[in-house]
C-alpha positions as CSV (number, residue, x, y, z in Angstrom):
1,X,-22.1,-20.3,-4.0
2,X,-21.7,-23.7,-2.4
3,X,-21.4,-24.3,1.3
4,X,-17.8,-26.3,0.3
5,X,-16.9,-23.0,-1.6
6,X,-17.8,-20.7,1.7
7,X,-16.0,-22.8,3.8
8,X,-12.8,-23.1,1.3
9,X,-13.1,-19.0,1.5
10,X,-13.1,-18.8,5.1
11,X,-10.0,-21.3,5.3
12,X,-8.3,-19.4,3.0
13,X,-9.1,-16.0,5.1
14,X,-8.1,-17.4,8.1
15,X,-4.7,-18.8,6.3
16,X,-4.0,-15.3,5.2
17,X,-5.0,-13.7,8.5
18,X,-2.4,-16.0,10.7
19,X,0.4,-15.7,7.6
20,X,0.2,-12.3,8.0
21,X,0.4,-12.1,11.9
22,X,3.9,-14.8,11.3
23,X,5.2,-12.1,8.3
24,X,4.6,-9.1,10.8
25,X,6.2,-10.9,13.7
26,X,9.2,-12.5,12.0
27,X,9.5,-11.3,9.1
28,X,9.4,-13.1,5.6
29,X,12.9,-14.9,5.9
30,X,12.1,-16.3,9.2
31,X,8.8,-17.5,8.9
32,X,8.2,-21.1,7.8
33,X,5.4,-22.7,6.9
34,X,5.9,-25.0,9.3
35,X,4.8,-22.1,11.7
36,X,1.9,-21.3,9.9
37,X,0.3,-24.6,9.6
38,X,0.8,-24.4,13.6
39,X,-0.8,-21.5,14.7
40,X,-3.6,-22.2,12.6
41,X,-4.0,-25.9,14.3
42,X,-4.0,-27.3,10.2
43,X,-1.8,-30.5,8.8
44,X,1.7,-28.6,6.5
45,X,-0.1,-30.8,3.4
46,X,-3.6,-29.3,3.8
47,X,-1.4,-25.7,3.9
48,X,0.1,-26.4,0.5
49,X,-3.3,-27.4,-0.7
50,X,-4.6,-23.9,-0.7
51,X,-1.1,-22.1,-1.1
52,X,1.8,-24.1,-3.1
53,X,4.4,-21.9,-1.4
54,X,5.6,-19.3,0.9
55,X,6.0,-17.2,-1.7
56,X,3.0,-17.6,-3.2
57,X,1.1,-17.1,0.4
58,X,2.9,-13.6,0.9
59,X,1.9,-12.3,-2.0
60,X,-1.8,-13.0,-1.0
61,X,-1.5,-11.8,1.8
62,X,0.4,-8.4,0.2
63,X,-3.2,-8.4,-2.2
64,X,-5.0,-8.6,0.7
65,X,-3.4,-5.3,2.4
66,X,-3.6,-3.5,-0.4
67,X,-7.0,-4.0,-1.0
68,X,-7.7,-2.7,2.6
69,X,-5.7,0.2,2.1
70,X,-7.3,1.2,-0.7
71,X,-10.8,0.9,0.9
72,X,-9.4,2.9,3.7
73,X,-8.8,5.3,0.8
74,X,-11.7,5.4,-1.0
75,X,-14.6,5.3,1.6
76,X,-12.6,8.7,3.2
77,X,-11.4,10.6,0.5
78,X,-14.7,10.0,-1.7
79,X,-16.4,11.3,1.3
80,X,-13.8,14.7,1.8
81,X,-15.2,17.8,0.0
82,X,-11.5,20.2,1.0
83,X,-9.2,19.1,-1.5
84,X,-5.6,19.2,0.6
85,X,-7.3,17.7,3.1
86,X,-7.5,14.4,0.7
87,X,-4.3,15.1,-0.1
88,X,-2.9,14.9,3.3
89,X,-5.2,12.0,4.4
90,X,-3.7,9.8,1.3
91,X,-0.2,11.0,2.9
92,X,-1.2,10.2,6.7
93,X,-2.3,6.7,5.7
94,X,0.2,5.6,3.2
95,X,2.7,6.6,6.2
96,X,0.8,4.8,8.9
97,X,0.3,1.7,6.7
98,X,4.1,1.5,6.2
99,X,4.9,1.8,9.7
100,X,2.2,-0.6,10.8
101,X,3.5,-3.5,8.6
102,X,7.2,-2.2,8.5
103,X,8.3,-5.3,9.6
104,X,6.0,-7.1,6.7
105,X,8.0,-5.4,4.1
106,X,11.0,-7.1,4.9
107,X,10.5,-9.5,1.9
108,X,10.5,-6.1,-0.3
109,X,13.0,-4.6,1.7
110,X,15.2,-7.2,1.1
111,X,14.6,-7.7,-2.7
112,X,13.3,-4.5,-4.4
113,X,15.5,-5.2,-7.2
114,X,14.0,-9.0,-7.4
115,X,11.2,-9.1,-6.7
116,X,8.5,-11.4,-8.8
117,X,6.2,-9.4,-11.6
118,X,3.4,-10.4,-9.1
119,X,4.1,-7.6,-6.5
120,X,5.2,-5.2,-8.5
121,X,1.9,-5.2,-10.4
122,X,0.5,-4.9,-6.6
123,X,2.5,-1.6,-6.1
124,X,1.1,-0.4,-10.2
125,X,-2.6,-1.6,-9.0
126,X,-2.4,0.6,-5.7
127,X,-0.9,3.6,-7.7
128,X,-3.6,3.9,-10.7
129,X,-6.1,3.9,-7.9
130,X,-4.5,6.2,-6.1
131,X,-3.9,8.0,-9.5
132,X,-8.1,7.9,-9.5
133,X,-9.0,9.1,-6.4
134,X,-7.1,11.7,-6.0
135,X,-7.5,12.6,-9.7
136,X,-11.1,12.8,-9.2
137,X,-10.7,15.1,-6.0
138,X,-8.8,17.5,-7.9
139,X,-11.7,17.4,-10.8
140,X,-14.2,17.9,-8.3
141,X,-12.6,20.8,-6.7
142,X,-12.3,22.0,-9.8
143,X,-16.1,22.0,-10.5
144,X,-16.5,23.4,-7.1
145,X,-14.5,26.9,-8.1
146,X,-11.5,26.5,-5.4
147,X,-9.0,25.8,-8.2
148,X,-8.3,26.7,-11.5
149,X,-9.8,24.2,-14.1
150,X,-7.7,21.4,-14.7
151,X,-7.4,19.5,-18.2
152,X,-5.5,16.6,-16.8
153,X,-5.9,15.8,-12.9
154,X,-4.5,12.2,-13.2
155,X,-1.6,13.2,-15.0
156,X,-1.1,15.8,-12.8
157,X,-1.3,13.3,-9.9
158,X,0.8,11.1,-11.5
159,X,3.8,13.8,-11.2
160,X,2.7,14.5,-7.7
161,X,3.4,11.0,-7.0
162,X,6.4,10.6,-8.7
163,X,8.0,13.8,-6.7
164,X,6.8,12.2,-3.4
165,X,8.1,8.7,-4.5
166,X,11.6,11.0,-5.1
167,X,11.0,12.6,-1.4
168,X,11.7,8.8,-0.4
169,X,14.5,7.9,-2.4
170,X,15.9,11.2,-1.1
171,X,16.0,10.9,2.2
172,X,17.0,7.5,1.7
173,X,20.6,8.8,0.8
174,X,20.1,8.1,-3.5
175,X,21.1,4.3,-2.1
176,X,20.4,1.3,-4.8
177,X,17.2,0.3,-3.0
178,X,15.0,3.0,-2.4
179,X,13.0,0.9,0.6
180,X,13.5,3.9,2.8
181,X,15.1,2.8,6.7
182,X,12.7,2.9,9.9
183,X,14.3,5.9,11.4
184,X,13.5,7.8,8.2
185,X,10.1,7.0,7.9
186,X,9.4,10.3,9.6
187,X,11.3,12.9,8.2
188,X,9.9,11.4,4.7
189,X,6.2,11.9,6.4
190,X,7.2,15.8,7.4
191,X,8.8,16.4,3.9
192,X,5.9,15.1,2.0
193,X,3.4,17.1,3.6
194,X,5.1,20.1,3.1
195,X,5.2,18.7,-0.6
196,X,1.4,18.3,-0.7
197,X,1.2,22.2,0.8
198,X,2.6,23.5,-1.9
199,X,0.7,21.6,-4.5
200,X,-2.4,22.5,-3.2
201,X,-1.0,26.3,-2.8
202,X,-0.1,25.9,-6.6
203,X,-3.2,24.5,-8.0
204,X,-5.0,27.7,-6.7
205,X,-3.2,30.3,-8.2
């Protein structure tokens, strides 16, 4: 690689770093690029060079989170060898990585039922690897003789995740958009633990 192509990389990482510090602070609707461009000390034009729009921007910068969530993921729950406690530490930092960029999601928050195909394939991207993780936990476990055999862990995993996805639109009061409110983002923690207990308790007998 080049040394224009490194230094076009870090730009770009520093661009995304600052968007995202504007996106948590503001919000999407009230950050400009105009704001931006200032706090990183760059022209507006050489802004649009590497990102055409603010649009376009946030959803790097939505990439970018995921990508670190799912490391976060993966280098712990590759590591685990107790099966609920992968579980609960997929649980414990989805939760925390909501509440920690709450104010990022306003964007989504906002537009659930809009949004571009760009973020929804995102949200698919971070559930099939979730889907593989935590399939593989249950396969290992599995191998290991604390659970029954299992013919299907990533399907399974795929209902688990669709009844904690319904544990959100629950306490969310069956509204339109199921972007659950701040104040619930606890109760929906509490409820899907107790989910993940008795999922775990069912897998073993």
């Amino acid at each position: 690689m080049s040394a224009g192509s490194d230094q076009q990389d870090i730009k770009k990482e520093k661009i995304l770093e600052a968007a995202y510090e504007q996106f948590l602070h503001y919000g999407y609707s009230k950050t400009t690029m105009n704001e931006i461009a200032g706090a990183l000390s760059m022209s507006k034009a050489l802004l649009y060079y590497y990102f055409p729009d603010k649009s376009q921007l946030y959803i790097a910068v939505t990439r970018k989170l995921a990508i670190e969530y799912l490391k976060t993921l993966e280098d712990k729950i590759t590591q685990l060898i107790d099966l609920k406690e992968a579980f609960v530490f997929q649980i414990n930092t989805h939760h925390e990585f909501i509440l920690n960029n709450y104010n990022f999601f306003d964007y989504i928050r906002l537009n659930e039922q809009n949004m571009p195909d760009t973020i929804w394939e995102i949200v698919d991207q971070i559930r099939q690897s979730e889907m593989d993780l935590l399939g593989n936990a249950i396969k290992a476990e599995a191998e290991r003789g604390g659970i029954k055999p299992v013919d299907n862990p990533r399907e399974i995993v795929d209902l688990l995740l669709d009844a904690l996805q319904g544990v959100k639109v629950g306490s969310a009061g069956y509204k339109k958009n199921s972007f659950p409110k701040k104040e619930h983002l606890d109760e929906i923690h509490r409820k899907r633990l107790l989910l993940i207990d008795i999922f775990i308790r069912g897998l073993k007998y």
